[in-house]
Each structure stands twice: as C-alpha cells, then as structure tokens.
C-alpha atoms as an extended CHARMM CRD file, in Angstrom:
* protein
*
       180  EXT
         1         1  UNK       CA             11.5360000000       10.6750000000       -0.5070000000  PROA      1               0.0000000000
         2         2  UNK       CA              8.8990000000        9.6120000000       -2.6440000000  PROA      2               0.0000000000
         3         3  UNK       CA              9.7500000000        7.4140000000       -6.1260000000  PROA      3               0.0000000000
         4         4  UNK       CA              6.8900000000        7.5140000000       -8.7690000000  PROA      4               0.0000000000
         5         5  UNK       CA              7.6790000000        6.0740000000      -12.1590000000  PROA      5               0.0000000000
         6         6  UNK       CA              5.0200000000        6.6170000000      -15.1920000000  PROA      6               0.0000000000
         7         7  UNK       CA              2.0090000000        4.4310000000      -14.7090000000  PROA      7               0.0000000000
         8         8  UNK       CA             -0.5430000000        6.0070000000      -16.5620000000  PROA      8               0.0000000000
         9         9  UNK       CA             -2.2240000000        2.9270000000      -16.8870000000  PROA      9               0.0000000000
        10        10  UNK       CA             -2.8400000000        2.8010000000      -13.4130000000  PROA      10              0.0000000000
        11        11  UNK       CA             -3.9700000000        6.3330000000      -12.7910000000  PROA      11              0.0000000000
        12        12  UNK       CA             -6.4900000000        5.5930000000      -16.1630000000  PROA      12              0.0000000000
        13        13  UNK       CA             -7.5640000000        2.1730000000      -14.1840000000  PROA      13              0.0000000000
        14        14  UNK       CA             -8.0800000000        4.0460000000      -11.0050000000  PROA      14              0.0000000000
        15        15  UNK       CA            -10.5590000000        6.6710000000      -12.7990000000  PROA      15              0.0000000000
        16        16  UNK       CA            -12.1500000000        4.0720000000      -15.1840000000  PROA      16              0.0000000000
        17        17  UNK       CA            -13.2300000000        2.1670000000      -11.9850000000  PROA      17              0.0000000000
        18        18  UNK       CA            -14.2600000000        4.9370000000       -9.9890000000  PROA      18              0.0000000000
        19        19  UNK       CA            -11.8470000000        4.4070000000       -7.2950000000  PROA      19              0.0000000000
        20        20  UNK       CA            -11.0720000000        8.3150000000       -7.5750000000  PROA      20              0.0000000000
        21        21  UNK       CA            -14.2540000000       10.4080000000       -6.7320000000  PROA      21              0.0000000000
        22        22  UNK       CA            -14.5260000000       14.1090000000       -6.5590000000  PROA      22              0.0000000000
        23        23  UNK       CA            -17.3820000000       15.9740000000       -3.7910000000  PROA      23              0.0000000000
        24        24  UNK       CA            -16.8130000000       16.3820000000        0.4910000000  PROA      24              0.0000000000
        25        25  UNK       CA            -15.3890000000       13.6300000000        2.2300000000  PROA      25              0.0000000000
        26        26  UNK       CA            -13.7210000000       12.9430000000        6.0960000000  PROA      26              0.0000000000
        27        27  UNK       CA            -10.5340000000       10.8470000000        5.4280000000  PROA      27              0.0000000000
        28        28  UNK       CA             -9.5950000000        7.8930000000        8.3440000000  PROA      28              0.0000000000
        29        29  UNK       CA             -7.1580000000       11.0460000000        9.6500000000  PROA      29              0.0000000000
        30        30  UNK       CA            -10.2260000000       13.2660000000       10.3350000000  PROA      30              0.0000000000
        31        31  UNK       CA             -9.1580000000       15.4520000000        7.5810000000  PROA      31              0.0000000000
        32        32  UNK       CA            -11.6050000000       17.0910000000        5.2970000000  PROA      32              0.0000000000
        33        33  UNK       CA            -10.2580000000       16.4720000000        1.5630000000  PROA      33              0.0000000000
        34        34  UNK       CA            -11.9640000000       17.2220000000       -2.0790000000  PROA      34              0.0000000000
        35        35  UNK       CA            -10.7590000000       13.4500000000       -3.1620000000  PROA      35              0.0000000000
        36        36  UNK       CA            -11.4380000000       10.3860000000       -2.0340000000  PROA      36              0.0000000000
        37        37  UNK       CA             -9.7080000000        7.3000000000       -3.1020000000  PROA      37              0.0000000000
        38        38  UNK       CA            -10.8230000000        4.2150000000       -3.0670000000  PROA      38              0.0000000000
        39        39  UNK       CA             -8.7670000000        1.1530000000       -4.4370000000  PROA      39              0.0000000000
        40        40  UNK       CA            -10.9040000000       -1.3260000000       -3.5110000000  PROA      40              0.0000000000
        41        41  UNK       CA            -13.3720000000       -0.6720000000       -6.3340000000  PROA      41              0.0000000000
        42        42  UNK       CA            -10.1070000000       -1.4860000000       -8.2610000000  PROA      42              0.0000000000
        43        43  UNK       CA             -9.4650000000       -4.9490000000       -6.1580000000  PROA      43              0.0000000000
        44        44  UNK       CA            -12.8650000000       -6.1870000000       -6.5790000000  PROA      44              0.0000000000
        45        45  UNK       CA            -12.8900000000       -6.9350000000      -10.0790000000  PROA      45              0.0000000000
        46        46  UNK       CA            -10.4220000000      -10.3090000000      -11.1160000000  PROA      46              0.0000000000
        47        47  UNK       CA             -8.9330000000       -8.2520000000      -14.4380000000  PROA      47              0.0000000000
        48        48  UNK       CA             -8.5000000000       -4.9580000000      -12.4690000000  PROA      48              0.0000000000
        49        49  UNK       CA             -6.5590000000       -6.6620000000       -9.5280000000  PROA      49              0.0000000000
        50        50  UNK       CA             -4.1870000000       -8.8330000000      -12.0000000000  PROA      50              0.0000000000
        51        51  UNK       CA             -3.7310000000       -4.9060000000      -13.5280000000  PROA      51              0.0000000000
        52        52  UNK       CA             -2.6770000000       -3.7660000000      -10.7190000000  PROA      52              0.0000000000
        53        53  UNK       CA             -0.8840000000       -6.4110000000       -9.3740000000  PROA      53              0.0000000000
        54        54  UNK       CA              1.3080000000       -6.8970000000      -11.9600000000  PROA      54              0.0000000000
        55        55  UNK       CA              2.2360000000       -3.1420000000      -11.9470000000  PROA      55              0.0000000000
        56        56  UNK       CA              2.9350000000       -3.2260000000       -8.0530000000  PROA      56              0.0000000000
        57        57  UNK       CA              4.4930000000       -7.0460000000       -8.9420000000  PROA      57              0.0000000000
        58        58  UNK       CA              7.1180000000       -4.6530000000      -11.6610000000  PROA      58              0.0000000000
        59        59  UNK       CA              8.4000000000       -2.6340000000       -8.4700000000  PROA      59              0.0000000000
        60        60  UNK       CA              9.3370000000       -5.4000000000       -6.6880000000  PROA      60              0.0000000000
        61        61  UNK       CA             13.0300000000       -5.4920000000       -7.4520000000  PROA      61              0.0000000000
        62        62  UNK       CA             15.0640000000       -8.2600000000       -6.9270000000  PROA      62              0.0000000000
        63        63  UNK       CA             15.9910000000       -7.5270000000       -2.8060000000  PROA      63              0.0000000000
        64        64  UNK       CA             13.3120000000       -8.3150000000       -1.1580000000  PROA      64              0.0000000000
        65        65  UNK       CA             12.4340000000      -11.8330000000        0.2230000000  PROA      65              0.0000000000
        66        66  UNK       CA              8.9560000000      -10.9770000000        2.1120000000  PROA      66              0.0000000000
        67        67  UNK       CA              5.7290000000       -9.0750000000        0.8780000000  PROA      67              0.0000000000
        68        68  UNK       CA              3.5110000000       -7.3640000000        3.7630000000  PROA      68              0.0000000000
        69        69  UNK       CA              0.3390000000       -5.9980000000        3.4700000000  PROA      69              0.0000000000
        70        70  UNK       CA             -2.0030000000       -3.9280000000        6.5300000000  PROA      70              0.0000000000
        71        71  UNK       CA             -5.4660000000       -5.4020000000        6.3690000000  PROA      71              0.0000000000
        72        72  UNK       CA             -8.3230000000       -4.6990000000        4.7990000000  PROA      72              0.0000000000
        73        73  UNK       CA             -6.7870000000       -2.4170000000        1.8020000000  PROA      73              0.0000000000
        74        74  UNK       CA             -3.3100000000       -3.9940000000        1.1260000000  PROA      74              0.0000000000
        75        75  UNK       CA             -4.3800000000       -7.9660000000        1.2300000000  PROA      75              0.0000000000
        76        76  UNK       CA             -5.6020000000       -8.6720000000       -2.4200000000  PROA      76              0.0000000000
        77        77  UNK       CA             -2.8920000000       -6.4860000000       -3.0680000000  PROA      77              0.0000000000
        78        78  UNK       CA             -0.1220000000       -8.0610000000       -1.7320000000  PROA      78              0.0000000000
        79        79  UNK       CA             -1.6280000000      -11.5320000000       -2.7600000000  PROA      79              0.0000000000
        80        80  UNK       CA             -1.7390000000       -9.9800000000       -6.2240000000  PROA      80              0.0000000000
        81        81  UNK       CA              1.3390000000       -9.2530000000       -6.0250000000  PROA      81              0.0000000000
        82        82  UNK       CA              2.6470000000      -13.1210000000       -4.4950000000  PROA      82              0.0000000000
        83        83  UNK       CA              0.7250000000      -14.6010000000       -6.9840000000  PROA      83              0.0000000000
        84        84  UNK       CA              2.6450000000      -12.3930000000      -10.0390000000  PROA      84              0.0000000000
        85        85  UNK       CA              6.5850000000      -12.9660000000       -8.4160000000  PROA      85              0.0000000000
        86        86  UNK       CA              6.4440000000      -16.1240000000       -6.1870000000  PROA      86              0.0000000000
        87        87  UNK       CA              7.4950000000      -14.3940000000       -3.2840000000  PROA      87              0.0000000000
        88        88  UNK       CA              5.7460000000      -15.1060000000        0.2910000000  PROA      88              0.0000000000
        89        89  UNK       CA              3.5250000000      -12.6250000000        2.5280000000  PROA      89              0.0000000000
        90        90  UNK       CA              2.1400000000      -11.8640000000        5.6210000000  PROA      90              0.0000000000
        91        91  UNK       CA             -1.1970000000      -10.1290000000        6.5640000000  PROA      91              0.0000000000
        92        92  UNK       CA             -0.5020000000       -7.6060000000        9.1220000000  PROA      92              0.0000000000
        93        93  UNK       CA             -3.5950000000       -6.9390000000       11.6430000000  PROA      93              0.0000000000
        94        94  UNK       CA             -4.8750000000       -3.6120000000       13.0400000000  PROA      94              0.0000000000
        95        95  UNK       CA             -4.2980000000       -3.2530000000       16.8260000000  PROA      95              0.0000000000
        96        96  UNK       CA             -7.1280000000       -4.4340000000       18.7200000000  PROA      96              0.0000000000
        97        97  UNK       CA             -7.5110000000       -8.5420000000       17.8920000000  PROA      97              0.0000000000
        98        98  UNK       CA             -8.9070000000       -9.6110000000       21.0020000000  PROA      98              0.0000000000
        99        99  UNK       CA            -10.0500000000      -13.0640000000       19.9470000000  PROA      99              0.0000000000
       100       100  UNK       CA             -8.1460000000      -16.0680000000       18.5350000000  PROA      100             0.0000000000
       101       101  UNK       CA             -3.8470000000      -15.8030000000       18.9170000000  PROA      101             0.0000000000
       102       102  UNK       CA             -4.2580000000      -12.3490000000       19.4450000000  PROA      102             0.0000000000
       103       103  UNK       CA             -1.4080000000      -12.1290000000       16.5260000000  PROA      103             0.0000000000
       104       104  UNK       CA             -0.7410000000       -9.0120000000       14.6930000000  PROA      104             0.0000000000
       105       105  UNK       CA              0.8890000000      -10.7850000000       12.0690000000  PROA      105             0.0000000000
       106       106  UNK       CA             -0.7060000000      -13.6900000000       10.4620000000  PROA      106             0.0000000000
       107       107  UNK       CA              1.8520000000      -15.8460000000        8.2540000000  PROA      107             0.0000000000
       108       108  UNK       CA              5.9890000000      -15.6520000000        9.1120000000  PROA      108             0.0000000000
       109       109  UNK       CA              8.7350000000      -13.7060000000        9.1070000000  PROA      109             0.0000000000
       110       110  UNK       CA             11.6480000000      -15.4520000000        9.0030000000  PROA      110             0.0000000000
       111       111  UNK       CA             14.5970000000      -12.8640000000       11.0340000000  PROA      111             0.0000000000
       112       112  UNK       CA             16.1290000000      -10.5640000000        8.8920000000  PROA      112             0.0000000000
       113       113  UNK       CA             13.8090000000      -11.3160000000        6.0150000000  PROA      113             0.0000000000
       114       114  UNK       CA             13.8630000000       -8.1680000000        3.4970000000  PROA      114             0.0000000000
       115       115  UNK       CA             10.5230000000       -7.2820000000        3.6720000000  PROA      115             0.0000000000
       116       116  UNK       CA              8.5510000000       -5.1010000000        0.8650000000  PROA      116             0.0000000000
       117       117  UNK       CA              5.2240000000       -3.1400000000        2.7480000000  PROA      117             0.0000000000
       118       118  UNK       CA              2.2590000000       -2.8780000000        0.3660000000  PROA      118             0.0000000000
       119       119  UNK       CA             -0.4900000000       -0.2870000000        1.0240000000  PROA      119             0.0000000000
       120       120  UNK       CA             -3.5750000000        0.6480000000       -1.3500000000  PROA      120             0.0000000000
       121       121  UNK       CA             -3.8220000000        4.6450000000       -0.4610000000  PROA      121             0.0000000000
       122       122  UNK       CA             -1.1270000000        6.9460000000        1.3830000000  PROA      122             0.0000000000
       123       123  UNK       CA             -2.1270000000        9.9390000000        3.1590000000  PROA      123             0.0000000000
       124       124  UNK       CA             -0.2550000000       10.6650000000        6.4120000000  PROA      124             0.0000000000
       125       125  UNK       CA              1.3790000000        7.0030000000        6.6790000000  PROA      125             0.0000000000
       126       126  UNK       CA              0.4630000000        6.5850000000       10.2210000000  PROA      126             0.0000000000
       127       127  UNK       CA             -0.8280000000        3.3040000000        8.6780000000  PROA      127             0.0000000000
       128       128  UNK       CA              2.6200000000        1.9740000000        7.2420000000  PROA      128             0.0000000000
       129       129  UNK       CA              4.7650000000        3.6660000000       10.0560000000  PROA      129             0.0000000000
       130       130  UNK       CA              2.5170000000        1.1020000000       12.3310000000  PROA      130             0.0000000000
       131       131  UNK       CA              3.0310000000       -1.8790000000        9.9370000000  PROA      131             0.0000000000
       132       132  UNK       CA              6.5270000000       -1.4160000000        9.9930000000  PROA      132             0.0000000000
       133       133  UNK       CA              6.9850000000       -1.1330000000       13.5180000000  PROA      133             0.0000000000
       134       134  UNK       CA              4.9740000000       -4.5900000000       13.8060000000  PROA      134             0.0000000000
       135       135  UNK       CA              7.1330000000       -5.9570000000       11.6150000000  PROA      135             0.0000000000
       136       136  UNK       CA             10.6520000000       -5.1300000000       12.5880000000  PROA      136             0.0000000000
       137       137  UNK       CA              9.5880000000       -6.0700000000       16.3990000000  PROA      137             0.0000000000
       138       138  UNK       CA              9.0070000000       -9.2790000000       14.4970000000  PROA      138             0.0000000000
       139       139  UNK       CA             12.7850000000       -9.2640000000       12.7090000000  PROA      139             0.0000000000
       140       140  UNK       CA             11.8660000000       -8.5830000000        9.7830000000  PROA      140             0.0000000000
       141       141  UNK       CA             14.2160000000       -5.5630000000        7.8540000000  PROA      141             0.0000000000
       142       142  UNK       CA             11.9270000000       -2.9960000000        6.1150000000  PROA      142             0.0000000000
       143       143  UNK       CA             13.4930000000        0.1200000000        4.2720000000  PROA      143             0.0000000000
       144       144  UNK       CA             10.7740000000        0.4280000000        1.2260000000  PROA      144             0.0000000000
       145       145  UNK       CA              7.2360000000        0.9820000000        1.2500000000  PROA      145             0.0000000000
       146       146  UNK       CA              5.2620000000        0.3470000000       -2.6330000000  PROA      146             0.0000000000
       147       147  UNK       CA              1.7350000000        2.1080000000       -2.1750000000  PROA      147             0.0000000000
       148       148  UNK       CA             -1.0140000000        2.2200000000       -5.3610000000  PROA      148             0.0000000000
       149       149  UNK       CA             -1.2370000000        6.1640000000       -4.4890000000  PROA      149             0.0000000000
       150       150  UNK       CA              0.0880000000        8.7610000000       -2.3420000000  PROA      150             0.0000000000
       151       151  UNK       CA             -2.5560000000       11.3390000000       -1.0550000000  PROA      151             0.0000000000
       152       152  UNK       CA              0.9990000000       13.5960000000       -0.5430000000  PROA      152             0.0000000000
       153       153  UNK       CA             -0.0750000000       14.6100000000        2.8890000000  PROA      153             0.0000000000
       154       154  UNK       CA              3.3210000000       14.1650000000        4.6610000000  PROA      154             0.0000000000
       155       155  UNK       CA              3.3960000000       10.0870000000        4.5680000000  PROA      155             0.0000000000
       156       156  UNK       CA              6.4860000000       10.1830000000        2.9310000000  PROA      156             0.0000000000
       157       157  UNK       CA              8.1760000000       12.3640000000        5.0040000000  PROA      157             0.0000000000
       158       158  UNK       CA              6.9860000000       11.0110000000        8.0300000000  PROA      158             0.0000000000
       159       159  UNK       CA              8.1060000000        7.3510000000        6.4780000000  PROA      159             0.0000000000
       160       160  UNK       CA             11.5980000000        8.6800000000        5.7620000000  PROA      160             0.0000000000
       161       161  UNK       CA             12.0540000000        9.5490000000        9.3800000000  PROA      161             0.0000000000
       162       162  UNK       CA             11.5290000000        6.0440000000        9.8910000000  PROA      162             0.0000000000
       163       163  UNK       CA             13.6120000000        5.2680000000        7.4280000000  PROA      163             0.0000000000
       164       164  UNK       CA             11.4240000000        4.0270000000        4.7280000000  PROA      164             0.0000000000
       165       165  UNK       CA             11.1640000000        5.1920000000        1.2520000000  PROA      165             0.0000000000
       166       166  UNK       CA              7.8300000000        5.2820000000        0.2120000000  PROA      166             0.0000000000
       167       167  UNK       CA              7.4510000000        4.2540000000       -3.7960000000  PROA      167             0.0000000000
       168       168  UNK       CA              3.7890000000        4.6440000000       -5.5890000000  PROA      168             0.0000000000
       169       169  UNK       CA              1.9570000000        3.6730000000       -8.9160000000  PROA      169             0.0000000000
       170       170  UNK       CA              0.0440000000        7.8100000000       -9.0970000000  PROA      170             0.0000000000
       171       171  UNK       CA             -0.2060000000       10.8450000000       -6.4100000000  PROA      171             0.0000000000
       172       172  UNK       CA             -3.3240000000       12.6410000000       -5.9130000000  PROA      172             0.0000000000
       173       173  UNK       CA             -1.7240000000       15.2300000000       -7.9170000000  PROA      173             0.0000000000
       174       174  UNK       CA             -1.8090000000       13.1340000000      -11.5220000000  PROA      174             0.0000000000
       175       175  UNK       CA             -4.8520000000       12.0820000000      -10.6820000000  PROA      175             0.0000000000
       176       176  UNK       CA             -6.1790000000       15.3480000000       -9.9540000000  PROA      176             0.0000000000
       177       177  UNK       CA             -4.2600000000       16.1190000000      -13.4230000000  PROA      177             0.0000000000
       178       178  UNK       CA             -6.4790000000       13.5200000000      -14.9710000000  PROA      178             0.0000000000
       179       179  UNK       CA             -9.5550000000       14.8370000000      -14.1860000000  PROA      179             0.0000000000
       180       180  UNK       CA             -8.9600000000       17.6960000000      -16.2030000000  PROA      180             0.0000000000
C-alpha cells in the first residue's frame, strides 16, 4: 500500500530544479520509461535539501528510533532528515565492497531498533527490498519505507510482500500531472 499526503511543494521543487525531465531514457531496471527522475539535482543545492528534508523530516512519526538510507541517492537525504529530528542513521552499502570492513552497513543498529528506510526515487523497489533485508539480518525492525517519489512500477507491492509500507512526498503520476 502506498501513503501519499499533499506535498505540492515538493512535486513544484522537483520540477523547478529539473530533477523531473521528459525525452527516452533506460532506468537502473533496464526499463525504457518517458520520465526520468533525478533527486539529486534537488540534494545538491543547501536550500533545496533543507526543503526536502524537512518534508521527509514531517513523515517521520514518533515510532521510529533509526533512519536508513541506500547509498548514493538516500544519504543527504537521510542526513537531511537526522539533522531536522535528532534521530540517528546508518548508510547502507550496495553489495560488492570489497575493500576496507567489507560492511554493508556503515554506522549501528542497535537490535530491535525501529528503523525508518529513506530512498530518493521508487520504481520496482528491488533497491529498498535489499536495504531492508540488510538491515533486519542486522536486528533492526523495518515495517515503513518514506521515498521522495514513487515511479508506481510495482515497488509498493513488491514492498508490501515484504511487509513494508512504502510512504512518498509525489508519484510519477502528479508529476506527470504537473507538466501539464
């Protein structure tokens, strides 16, 4: 089940910045898709981020006791987001670290910590299911998922099976609404 609440705001951020762009593009899932999204144009600029962070940072609710974010996308995200409620966070790593610890998790997770996953773009939530599994190997207890947009391409149905409830800031769909 997905939970969007009103953030037109965002979805106006997201355009402004030109983190939404219209044309041909491959998406990391080898689709082909008339939309690419790109937070990090969002991310890059200090007033943007604290935007954005405080809107992800209003989702929070008060049961959680961990923030978690995948790398590259999620981390100013979920430091955003630290930085705006005072909670901790770890940096979860893609598979493949061959160097160093060889951690997938930098930072800790304290067992049974109620953990909140942050993600930048949702489109078949491969990405998240990952993070998640990472995370509860590690004792952490993840039900919710807060993402900055859902490309609604089955990631929230494929999260619930897990589940997780995946919660956004805009879908593809408003944003596609926007453009009009």
């Amino acid at each position: 089940m997905v939970s969007t609440s009103s953030e037109p705001g965002i979805r106006a951020l997201l355009l402004e910045a030109g983190a939404v762009r219209f044309g041909h593009f491959v998406l990391t899932s080898g689709a082909a898709s008339d939309v690419y999204v790109d937070v990090k144009l969002v991310w890059t600029r200090p007033g943007w981020l604290r935007t954005l962070g405080r809107a992800l940072a209003d989702r929070v609710g008060p049961a959680v006791d961990l923030l978690a974010g995948l790398e590259l996308g999620a981390v100013p995200l979920v430091v955003a987001v630290a930085l705006e409620t005072g909670l901790p966070y770890v940096v979860v790593r893609k598979p493949g670290r061959q160097h160093g610890t060889g951690r997938r998790i930098e930072g800790t997770v304290p067992p049974g910590a109620r953990t909140l996953v942050l993600e930048d773009v949702t489109t078949t939530g491969g990405s998240l299911a990952d993070t998640v599994a990472v995370l509860r190997a590690a004792g952490a207890r993840v039900d919710r998922a807060l993402s900055v947009v859902d490309r609604e391409q089955g990631g929230a149905a494929r999260l619930a099976a897990d589940g997780i409830r995946l919660e956004t800031l805009a879908t593809l769909a408003e944003l596609r609404e926007l453009r009009s």
